[in-house]
C-alpha positions in Angstrom: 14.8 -20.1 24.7 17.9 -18.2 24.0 19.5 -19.5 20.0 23.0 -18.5 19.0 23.4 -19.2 15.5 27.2 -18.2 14.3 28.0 -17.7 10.3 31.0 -16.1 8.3 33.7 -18.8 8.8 35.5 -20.4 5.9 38.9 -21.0 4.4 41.5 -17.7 4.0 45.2 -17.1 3.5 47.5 -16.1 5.9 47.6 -12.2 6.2 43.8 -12.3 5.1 40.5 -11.4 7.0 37.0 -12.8 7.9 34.4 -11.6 9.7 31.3 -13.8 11.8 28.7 -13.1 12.6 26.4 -14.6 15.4 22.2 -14.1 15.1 20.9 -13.9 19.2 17.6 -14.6 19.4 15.2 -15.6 22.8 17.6 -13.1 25.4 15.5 -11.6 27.5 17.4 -10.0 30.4 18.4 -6.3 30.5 22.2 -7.1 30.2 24.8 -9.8 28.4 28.2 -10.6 28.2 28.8 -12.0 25.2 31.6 -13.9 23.5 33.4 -15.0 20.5 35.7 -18.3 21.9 37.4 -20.7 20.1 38.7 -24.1 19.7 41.2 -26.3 17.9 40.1 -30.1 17.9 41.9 -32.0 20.9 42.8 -28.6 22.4 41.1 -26.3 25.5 38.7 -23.6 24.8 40.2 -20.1 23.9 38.4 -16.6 24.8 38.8 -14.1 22.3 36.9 -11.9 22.9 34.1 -9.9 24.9 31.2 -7.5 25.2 29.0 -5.9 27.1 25.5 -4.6 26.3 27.2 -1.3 27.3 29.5 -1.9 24.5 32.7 -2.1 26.5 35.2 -5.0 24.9 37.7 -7.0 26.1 40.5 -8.8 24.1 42.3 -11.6 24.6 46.1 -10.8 24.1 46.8 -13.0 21.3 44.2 -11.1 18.9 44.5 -7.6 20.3 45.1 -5.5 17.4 43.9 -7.4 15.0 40.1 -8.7 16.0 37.4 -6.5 17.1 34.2 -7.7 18.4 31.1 -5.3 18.1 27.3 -5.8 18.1 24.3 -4.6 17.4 21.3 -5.2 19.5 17.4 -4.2 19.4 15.8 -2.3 22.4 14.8 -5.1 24.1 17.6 -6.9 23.7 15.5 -9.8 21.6 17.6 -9.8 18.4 21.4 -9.2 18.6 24.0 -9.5 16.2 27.6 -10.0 17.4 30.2 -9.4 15.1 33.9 -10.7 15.0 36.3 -8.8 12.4 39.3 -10.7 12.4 42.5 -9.2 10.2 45.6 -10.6 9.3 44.6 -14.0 10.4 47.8 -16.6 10.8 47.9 -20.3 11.1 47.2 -20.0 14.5 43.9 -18.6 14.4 42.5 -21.1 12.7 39.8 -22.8 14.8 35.7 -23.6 15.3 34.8 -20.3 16.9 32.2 -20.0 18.9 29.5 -17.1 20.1 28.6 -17.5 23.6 26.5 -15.6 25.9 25.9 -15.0 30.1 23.9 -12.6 32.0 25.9 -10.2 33.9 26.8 -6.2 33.2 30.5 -7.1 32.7 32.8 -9.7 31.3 35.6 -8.6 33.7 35.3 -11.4 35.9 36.3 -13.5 32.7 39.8 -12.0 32.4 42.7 -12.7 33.5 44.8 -9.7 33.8 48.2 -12.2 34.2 48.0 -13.4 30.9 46.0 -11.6 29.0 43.4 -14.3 28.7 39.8 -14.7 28.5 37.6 -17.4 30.6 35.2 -19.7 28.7 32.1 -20.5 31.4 29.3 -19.1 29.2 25.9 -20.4 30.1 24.5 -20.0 25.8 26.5 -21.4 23.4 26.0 -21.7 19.5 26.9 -24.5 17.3 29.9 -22.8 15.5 31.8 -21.6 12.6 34.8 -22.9 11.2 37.7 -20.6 10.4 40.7 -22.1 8.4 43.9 -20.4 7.3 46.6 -21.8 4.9 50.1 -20.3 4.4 
């Protein structure tokens, strides 16, 4: 059974940073996507970020430049750590994020090259983090 278990949130100023972390236990399969996505209560899902077991990331225009999403993963892929280092956070980032994960050797198909903006359909899905920033 595949667990995502996200930590790391909590309350920051504007300008400041965080960064989550998200504990992947139970994967079994030779190759992930995985996810950091958020949400503000009463609003859609955002994509953030993604990677590959490869390594390869994808942003999500609104963070590019400022978040980076890396991992680290054991041979077999049983434990992973996904990471989410997230700088000058503003008002606007503040959110429940959310570290998801699918099985596939790229997260291209969750882009959207129009806008700049990730998809959300992730089959594993932990119980989230919450990230608040004041002014």
């Amino acid at each position: 059974q595949v667990q995502l278990v996200e930590s790391g949130g909590g309350a920051v100023q504007s300008g400041g940073s965080l960064k989550l972390s998200c504990l992947v236990s139970g994967y079994s399969y030779r190759t992930y996507c995985m996810a950091w996505i958020r949400q503000v209560s009463g609003k859609e899902r955002d994509g953030v970020a993604t990677i590959v077991s490869d390594g390869d990331t994808l942003y999500a225009n609104s963070v590019k430049g400022r978040f980076t999403i890396s991992q680290f993963a054991s041979q077999d892929n049983a434990n992973i750590t996904l990471y989410l280092e997230m700088n000058n956070l503003q008002r606007e980032d503040a959110a429940m994020y959310y570290c998801a994960a699918d099985v596939g050797s790229t997260c291209w198909r969750y882009y959207n090259e129009y806008d700049g903006t990730l998809g959300t359909e992730f089959g594993y899905w932990g119980q989230g983090t919450q990230v608040t920033v004041s002014s």
